[in-house]
VOGU-3710 file (C-alpha; in Angstrom, 3 decimals, decimal comma):
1> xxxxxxxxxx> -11,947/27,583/-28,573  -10,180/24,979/-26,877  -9,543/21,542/-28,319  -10,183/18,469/-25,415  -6,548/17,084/-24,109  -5,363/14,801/-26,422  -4,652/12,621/-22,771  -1,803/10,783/-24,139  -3,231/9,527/-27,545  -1,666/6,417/-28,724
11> xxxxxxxxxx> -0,494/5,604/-32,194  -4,066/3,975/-32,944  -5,787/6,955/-31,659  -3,659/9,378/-33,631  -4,265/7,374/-36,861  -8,117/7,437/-36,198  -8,218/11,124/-35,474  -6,520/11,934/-38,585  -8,875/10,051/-40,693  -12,234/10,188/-39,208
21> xxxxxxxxxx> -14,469/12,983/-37,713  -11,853/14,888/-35,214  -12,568/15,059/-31,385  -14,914/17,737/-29,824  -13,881/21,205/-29,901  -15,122/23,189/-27,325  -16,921/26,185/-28,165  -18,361/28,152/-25,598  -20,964/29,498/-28,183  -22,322/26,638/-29,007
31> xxxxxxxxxx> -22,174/24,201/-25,761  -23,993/23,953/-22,972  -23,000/26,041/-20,007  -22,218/22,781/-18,082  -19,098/22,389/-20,985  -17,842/25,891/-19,655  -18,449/24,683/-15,566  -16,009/22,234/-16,321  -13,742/24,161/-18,523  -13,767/26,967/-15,815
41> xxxxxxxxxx> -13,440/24,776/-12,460  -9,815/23,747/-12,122  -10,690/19,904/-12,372  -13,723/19,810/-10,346  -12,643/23,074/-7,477  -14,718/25,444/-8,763  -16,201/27,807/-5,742  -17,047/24,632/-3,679  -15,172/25,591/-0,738  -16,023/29,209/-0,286
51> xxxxxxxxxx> -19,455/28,089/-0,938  -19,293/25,780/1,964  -18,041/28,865/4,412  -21,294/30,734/3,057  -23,337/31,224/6,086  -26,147/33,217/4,005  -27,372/30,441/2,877  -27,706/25,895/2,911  -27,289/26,214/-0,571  -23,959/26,360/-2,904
61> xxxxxxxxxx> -23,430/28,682/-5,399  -25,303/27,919/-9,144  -21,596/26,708/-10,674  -21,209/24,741/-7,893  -24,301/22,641/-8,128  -22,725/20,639/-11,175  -19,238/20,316/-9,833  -20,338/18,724/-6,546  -22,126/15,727/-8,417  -18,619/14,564/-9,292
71> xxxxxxxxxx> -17,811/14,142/-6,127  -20,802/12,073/-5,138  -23,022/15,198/-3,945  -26,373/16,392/-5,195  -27,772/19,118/-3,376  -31,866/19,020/-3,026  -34,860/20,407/-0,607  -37,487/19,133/1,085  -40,639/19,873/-1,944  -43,181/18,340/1,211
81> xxxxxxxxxx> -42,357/22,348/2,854  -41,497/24,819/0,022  -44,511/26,357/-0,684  -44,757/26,900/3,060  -41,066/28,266/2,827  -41,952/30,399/0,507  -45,009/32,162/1,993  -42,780/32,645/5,163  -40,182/34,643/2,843  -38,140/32,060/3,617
91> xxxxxxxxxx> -35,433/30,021/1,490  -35,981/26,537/0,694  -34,993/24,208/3,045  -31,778/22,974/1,268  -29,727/19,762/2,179  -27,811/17,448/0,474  -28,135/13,490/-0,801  -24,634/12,143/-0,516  -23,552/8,598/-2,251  -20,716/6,612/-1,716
101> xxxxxxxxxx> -18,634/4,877/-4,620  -19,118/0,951/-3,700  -17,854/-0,846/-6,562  -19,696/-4,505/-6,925  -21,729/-3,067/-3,614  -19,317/-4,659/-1,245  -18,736/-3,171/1,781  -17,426/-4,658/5,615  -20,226/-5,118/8,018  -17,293/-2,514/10,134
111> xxxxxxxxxx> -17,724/-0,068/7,332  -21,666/-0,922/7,146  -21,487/0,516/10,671  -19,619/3,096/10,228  -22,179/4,280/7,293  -25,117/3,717/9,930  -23,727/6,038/12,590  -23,421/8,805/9,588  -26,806/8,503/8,722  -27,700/8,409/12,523
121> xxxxxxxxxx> -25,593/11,564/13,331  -25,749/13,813/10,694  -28,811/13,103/7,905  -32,528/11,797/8,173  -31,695/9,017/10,209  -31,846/6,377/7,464  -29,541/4,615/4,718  -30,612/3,906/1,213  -29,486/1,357/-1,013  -29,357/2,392/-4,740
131> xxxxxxxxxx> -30,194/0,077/-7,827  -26,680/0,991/-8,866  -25,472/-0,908/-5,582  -24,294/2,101/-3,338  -25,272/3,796/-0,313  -27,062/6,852/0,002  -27,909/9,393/2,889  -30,620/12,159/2,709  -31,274/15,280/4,453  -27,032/16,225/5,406
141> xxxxxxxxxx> -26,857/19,968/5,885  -24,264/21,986/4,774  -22,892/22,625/7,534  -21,992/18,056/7,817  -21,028/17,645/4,675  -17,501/17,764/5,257  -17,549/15,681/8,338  -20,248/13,364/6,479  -17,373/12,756/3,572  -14,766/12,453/6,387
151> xxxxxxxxxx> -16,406/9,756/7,863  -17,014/7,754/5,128  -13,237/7,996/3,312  -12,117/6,850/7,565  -13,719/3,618/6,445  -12,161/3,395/3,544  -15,111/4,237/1,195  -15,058/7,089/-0,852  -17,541/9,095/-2,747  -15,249/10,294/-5,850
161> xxxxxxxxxx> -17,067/9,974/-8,770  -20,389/8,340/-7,342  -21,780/11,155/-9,625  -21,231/13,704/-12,484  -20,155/13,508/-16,143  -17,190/9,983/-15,360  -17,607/6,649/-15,481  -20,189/5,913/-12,149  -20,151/3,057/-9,330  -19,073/-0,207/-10,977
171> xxxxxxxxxx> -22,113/-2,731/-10,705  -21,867/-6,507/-10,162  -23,763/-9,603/-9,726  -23,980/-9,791/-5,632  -24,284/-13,291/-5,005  -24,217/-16,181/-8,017  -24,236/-19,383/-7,409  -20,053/-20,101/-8,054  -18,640/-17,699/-5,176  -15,100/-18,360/-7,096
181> xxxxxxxxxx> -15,851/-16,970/-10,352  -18,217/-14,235/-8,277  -15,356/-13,489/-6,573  -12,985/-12,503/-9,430  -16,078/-10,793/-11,620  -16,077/-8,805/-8,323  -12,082/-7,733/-8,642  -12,706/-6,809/-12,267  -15,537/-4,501/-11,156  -12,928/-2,897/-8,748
191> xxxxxxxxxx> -10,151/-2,680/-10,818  -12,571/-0,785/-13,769  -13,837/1,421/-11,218  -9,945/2,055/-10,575  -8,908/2,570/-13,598  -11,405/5,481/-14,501  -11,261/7,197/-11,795  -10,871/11,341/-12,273  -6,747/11,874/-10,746  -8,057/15,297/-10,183
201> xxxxxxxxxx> -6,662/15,911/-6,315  -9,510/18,102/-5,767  -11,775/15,584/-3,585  -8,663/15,818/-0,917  -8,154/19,402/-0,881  -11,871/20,167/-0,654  -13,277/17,466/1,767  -10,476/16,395/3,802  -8,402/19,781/3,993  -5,349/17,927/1,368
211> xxxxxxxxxx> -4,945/15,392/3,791  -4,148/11,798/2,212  -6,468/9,381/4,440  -6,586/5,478/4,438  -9,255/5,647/0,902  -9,854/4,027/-2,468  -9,157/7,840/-4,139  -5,971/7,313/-6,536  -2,855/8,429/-5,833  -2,250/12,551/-6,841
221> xxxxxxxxxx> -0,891/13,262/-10,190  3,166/13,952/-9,895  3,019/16,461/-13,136  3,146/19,472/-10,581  0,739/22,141/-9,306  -2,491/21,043/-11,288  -3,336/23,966/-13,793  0,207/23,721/-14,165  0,935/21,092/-16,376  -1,946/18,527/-14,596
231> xxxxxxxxxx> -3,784/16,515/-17,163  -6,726/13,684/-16,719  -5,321/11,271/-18,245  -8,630/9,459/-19,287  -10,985/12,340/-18,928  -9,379/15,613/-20,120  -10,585/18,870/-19,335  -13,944/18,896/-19,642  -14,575/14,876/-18,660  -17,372/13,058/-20,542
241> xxxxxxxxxx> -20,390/15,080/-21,745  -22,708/13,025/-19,579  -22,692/10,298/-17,004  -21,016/6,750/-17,799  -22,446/3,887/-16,130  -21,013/0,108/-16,566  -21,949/-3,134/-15,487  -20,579/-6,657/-14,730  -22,985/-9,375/-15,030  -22,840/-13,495/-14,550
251> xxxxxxxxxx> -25,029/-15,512/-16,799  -27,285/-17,006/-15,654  -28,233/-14,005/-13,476  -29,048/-10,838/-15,130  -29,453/-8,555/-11,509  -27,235/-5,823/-12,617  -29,285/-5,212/-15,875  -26,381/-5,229/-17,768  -27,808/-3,904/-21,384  -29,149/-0,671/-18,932
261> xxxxxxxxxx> -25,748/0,329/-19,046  -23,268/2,257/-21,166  -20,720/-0,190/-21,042  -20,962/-3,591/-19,650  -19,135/-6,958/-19,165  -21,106/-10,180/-19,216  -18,734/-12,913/-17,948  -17,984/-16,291/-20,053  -17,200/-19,056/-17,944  -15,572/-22,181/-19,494
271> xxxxxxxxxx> -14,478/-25,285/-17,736  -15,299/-23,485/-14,475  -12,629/-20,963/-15,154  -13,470/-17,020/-16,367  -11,909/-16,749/-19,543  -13,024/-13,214/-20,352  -16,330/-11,088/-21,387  -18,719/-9,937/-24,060  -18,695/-6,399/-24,112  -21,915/-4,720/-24,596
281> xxxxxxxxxx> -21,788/-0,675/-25,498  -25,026/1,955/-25,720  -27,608/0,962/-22,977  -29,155/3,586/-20,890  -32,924/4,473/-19,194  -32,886/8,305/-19,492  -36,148/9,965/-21,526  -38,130/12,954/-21,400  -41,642/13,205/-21,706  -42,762/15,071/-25,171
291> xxxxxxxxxx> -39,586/15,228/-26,906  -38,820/11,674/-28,917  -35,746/12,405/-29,548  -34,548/11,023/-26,455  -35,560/7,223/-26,125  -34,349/4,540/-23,248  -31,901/1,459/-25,270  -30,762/-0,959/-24,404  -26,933/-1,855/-25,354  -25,618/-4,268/-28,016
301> xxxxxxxxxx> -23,460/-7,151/-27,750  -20,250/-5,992/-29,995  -17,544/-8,933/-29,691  -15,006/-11,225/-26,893  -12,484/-9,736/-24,771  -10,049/-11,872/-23,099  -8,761/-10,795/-19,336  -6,256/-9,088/-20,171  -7,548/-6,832/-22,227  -10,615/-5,747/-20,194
311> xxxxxxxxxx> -8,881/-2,456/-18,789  -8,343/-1,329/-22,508  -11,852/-1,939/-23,719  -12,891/-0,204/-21,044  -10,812/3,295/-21,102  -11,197/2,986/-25,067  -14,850/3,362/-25,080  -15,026/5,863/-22,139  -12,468/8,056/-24,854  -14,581/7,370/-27,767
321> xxxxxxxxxx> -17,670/8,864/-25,953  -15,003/11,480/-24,545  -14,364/12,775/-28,106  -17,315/12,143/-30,079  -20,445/12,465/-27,876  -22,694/15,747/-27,758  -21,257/18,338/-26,259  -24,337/20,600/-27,521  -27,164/19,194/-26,033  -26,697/17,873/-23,137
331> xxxxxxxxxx> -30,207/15,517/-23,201  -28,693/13,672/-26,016  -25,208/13,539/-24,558  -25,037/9,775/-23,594  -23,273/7,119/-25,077  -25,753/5,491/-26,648  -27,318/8,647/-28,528  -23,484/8,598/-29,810  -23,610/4,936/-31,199  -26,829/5,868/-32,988
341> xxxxxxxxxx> -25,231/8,604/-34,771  -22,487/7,021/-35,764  -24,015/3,666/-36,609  -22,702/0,579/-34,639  -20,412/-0,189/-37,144  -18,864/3,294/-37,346  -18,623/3,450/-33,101  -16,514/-0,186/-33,491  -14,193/1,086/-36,041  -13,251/4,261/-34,171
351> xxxxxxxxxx> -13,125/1,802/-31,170  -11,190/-0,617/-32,135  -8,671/2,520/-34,119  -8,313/3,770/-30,767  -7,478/0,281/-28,776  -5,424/-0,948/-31,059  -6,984/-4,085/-31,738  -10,686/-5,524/-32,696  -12,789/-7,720/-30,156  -13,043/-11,324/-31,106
361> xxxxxxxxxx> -16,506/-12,860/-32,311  -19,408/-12,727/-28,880  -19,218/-15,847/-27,166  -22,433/-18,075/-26,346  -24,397/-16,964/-23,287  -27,750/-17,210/-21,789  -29,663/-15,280/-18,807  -32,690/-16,655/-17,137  -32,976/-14,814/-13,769  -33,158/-10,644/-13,094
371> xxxxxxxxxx> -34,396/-11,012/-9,413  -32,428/-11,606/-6,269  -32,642/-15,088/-4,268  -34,189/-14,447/-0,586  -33,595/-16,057/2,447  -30,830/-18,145/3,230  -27,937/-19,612/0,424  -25,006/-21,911/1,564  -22,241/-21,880/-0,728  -19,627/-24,766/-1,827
381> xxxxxxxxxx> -17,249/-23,283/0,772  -19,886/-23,498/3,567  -20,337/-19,584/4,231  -24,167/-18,995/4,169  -25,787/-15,472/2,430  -28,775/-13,986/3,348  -30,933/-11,978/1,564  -33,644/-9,153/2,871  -36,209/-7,824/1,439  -36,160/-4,091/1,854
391> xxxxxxxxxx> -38,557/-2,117/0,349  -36,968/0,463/-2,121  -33,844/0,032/-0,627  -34,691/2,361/2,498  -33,147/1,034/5,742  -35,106/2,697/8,497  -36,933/2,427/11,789  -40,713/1,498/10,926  -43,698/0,965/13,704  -43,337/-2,829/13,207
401> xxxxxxxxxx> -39,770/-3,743/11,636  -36,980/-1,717/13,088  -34,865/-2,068/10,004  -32,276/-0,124/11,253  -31,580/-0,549/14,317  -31,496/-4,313/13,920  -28,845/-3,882/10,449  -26,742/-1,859/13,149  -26,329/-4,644/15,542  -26,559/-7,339/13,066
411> xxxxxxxxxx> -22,976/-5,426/12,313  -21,687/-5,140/15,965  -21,314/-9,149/15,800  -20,837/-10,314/11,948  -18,089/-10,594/10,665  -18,822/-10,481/6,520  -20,116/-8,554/4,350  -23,211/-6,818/3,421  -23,771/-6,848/0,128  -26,284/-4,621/-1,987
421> xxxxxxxxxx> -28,034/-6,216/-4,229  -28,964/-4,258/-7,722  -32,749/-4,987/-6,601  -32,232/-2,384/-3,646  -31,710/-5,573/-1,091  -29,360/-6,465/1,096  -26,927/-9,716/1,320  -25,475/-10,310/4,813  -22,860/-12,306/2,832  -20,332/-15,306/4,504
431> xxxxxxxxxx> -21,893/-16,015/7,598  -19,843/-18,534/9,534  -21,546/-21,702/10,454  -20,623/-19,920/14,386  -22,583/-16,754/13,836  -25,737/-17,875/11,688  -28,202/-18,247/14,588  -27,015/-15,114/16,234  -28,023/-13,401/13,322  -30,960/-15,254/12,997
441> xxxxxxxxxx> -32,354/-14,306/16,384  -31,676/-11,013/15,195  -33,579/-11,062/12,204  -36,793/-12,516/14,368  -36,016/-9,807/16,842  -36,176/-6,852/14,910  -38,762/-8,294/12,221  -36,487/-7,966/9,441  -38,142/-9,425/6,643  -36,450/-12,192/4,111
451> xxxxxxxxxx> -38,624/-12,379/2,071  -40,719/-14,961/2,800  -43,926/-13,215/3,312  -44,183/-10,532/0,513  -45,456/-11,699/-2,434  -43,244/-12,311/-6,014  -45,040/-9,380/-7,808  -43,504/-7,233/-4,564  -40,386/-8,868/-4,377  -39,889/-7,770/-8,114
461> xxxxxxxxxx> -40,503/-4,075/-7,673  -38,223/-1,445/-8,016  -39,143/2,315/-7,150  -36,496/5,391/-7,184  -37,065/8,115/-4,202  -39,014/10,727/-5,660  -40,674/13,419/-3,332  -39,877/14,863/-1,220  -36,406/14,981/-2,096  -35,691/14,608/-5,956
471> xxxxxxxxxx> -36,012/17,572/-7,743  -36,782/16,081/-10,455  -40,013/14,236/-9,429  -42,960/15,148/-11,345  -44,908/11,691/-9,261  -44,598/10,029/-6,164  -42,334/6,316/-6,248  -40,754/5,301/-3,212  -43,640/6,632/-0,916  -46,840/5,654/-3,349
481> xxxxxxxxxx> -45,499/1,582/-4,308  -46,534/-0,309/-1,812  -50,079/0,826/-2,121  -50,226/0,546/-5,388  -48,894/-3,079/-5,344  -51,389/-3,742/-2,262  -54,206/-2,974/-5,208  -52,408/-4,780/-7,935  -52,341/-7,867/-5,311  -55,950/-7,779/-5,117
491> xxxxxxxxxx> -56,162/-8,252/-8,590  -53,575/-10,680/-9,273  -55,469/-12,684/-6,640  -58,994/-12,223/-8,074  -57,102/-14,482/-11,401  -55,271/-16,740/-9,340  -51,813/-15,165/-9,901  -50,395/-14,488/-6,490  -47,184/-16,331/-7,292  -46,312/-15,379/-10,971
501> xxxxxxxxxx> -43,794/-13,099/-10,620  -44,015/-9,756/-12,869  -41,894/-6,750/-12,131  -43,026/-2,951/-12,096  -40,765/-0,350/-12,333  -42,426/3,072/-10,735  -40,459/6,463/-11,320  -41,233/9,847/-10,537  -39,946/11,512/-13,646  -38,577/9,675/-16,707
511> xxxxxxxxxx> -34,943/9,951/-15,984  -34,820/6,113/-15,584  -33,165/5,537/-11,633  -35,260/2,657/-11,396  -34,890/1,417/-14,629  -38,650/1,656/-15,712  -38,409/0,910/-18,910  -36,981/-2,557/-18,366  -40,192/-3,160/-16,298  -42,867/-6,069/-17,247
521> xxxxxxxxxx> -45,197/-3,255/-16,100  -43,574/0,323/-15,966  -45,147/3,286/-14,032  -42,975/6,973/-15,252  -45,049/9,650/-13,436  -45,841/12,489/-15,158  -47,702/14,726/-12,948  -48,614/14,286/-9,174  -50,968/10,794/-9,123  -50,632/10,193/-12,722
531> xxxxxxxxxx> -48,259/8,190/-14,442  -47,178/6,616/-18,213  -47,952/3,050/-18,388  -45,934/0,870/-20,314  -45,746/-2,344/-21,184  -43,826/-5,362/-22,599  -40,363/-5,639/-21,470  -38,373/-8,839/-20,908  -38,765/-10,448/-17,588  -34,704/-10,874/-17,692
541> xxxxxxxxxx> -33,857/-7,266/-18,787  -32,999/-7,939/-22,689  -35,854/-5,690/-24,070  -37,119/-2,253/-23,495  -41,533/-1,522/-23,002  -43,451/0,248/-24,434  -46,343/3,535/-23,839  -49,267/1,753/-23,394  -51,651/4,585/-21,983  -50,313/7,893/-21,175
551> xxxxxxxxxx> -51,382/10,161/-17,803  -53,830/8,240/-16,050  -54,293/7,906/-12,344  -54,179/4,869/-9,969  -57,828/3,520/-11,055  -57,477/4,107/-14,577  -54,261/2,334/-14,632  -55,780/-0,545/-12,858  -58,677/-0,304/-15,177  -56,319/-0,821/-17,939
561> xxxxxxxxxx> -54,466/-4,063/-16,752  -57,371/-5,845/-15,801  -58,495/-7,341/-18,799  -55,148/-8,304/-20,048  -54,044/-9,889/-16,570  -57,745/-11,585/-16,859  -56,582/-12,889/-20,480  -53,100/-13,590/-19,138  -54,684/-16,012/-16,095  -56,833/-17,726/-19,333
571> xxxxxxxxxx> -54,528/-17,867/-22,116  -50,415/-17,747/-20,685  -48,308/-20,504/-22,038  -46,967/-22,487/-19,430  -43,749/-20,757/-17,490  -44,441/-17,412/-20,156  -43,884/-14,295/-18,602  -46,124/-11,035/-18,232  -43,786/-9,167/-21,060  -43,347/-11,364/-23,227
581> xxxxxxxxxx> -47,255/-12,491/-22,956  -48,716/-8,575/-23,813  -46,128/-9,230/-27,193  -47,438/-12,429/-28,528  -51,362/-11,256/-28,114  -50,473/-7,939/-29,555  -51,061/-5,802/-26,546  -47,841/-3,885/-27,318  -45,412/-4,059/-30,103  -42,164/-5,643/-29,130
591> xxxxxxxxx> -39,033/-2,569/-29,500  -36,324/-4,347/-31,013  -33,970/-1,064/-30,471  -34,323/2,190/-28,753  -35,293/4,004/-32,216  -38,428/2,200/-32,112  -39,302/2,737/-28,520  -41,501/6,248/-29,884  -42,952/4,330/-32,834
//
């Protein structure tokens, strides 16, 4: 057995490990056989480059398929031709989705270029913005992948840790009203995603043959050789047991969905200066269907940090969840099946053992908006921001809106940045006063939309990308939404309720990409053209739904909401929303915590 690396355990640490439950062991009889993956794989080599040389096959060898997430990489096949495949005797059509690490979802309209041409030369042909604020190309062989990664660290974007079991892309509020205090949220969600970044020197060796390149990937280790005295400082050996997500959100805006996430930072602001954040620990949207011992939460509010002790806070509760989360089985590895285990109380004192110091009482906030603002924004500086609509985040060429082409030379002549909004949008952020009509003789050119035709109940959808491409996908999302919401429309307009804005969250599976279960109205498919409905969550992302009917099919499901949008049209307060309606009349229960989402 090997114990986890102590990764230089302070005095506080020490103390706590010698009088609470000690750290993970790892036990190859009892953990999962991801635990030994990591164990085995040199900090993150594994077989990944012989794999790569493999001309047998477009796939990677079995070990290989978990390593490669940690460095931003899921491999996948096209589920449209398999069974075809397969009656041809022939392997599935393998490729790769490949996401870059875009902390805050900043990038350079030069870089947004430069991501453009990948997608152009070497994938499907399209870009797609995540609702974790990152890009995202589809369909890259094998055979690219190496010149796909070298492209994007040349403009100085990486894809280290955009997946796997470390702290993930770094989310923050796109575009709030103060740019100011946006702008130094923005440098706290870099310097987090910074700080917990794997040192492993693996990324370089693999992907761009050892070569250091002009990148965001921290500087290599100086211990030696690594296997030779190497250590992560933060992550150890065998990293976290599951994926780490955290959040930065600006009251009044809520985009981020900041209690979604394992860790988060909601920003206090006082006398127009940022004077630190609440931390909030335990949210997260993964289920699975049949077993309720797995449950979506979402996190607490546990106390004040000031600025400078954000950094701490935040390697302090990636080590808790380092040493005390599940190890055994792996569906109840995430940080906030470890809080409710321990009890909140129990998770702060081995916190605040290991930092050193306790968090001060949780300041006074409020959120009242989850959406994104379309259209065009002029800040107090004079820069103007506009937002698109773009349905599911896909940026492509379509019969009437050429999407892409138009982004691409949108970038040839801005000179900003395009922001991605947590809503799967797109900010073309500080336009000069110069510039704004060439881009909007662009936008007309092209038909790129702002925004300003779709309805609210559209404009507040989220859908994650399903078939063809997700393995995972019991349902369709991306490709089935808008025809559902065409449908839904119809009946918001048979009660007069065009412009009340509810959200739906559609799925494919109930792994939670697209947060469903923070949806007004959430669709989590379980088999091909039928889907869980639930029902009742906050319009600003503070409280999980609930099952409302389970496995029904597009008419059924429209069956079931008309009658209670019917009542809603009759009997809504005035400025009440669709969630928080379906809870007062006792359409749904309310789920004050995750361990009452089943009941």
């Amino acid at each position: 057995m090997e114990i986890i690396e102590p990764n230089s355990v302070t005095v506080a640490e020490q103390s706590h490990q010698d009088s609470f439950i000690q750290p993970t062991v790892y036990d190859p009889s009892t953990h999962t056989d991801v635990e030994r993956i990591k164990v085995e794989s040199e900090y993150l080599r594994g077989t990944i480059t012989p794999s790569l040389k493999n001309p047998l096959t477009g796939a990677v060898a079995d070990d290989d398929l978990m390593l490669i997430k940690f460095h931003g990489i899921y491999q996948q096949d096209d589920r449209d031709i398999r069974n075809e495949r397969r009656k041809q005797k022939l392997e599935p059509l393998y490729s790769f989705m490949i996401r870059a690490r875009v902390p805050g979802g900043v990038a350079t309209a030069a870089q947004y270029l430069q991501m453009a041409e990948l997608a152009t030369q070497y994938s499907s042909g399209s870009l797609r913005l995540t609702t974790r604020q990152a890009f995202q190309w589809h369909g890259v062989f094998k055979r690219n992948l190496k010149t796909t990664i070298a492209g994007i660290n040349k403009s100085m974007l990486d894809t280290i840790a955009a997946c796997g079991d470390v702290n993930r892309n770094v989310m923050s509020n796109p575009l709030p009203e103060t740019s100011a205090i946006h702008a130094e949220v923005y440098e706290w969600a870099q310097k987090i995603s910074e700080h917990l970044l794997p040192q492993t020197k693996a990324y370089h060796e693999i992907w761009l043959d050892g070569e250091k390149v002009e990148s965001s990937e921290v500087e290599p280790a100086k211990e030696g050789p690594q296997g030779q005295g190497f250590k992560e400082p933060i992550y150890g050996k065998t990293y976290l047991p599951r994926k780490f997500k955290t959040a930065l959100a600006i009251p009044p805006y809520n985009d981020v969905d900041v209690f979604a996430n394992d860790l988060g930072f909601i920003a206090i602001v006082e006398n127009e200066q940022l004077v630190g954040f609440n931390v909030t620990v335990g949210g997260g949207m993964g289920s699975s269907h049949g077993d309720e011992s797995t449950y979506p939460r979402v996190a607490d509010v546990i106390g004040f940090c000031s600025l400078d002790q954000v950094l701490t806070v935040a390697e302090n509760v990636v080590k808790v969840q380092r040493d005390f989360g599940n190890r055994e089985v792996r569906k109840l590895a995430r940080l906030k099946y470890t809080i409710d285990r321990l009890g909140l109380a129990g998770f702060k004192e081995k916190l605040f053992a290991y930092q050193g110091f306790e968090l001060a009482e949780a300041r006074a906030f409020e959120f009242k908006h989850n959406g994104d603002r379309y259209g065009w924004y002029q800040d107090e500086v004079g820069n103007w921001h506009l937002t698109l609509y773009i349905h599911s985040g896909r940026i492509a060429d379509f019969d009437d809106k050429l999407l892409f082409t138009g982004l691409k030379e949108i970038a040839k002549v801005h000179q900003g940045e395009f922001r991605i909004s947590p809503n799967q949008n797109l900010i073309i952020s500080n336009v000069t006063r110069q510039t704004k009509p060439v881009i909007e003789a662009l936008i007309n050119r092209y038909g790129i939309s702002i925004g300003e035709v779709e309805s609210p109940v559209r404009k507040n959808s989220l859908a994650c990308v399903a078939f063809p491409t997700c393995s995972l996908a019991m349902a369709e999302a991306e490709r089935y939404l808008p025809s559902f919401i065409d449908k839904f429309e119809e009946l918001l307009a048979k009660y007069d309720l065009s412009e009340q804005a509810i959200n739906i969250r559609m799925t494919g599976c109930p792994n939670g990409c697209a947060r469903p279960f923070l949806g007004e109205i959430g669709l989590v498919g379980k088999a091909p053209g039928k889907y869980n409905l639930y029902l009742g969550a906050s319009h600003i992302g503070s409280r999980l739904n609930k099952l409302y009917r389970e496995n029904i099919n597009e008419a059924q499901i429209l069956s079931e909401l008309e009658p209670i949008i019917q009542d809603y049209a009759n009997a809504k307060n005035e400025d009440e929303y669709f969630g928080d309606f379906v809870i007062r009349k006792g359409y749904i229960k309310a789920v004050q915590n995750g361990l009452d989402f089943h009941s």
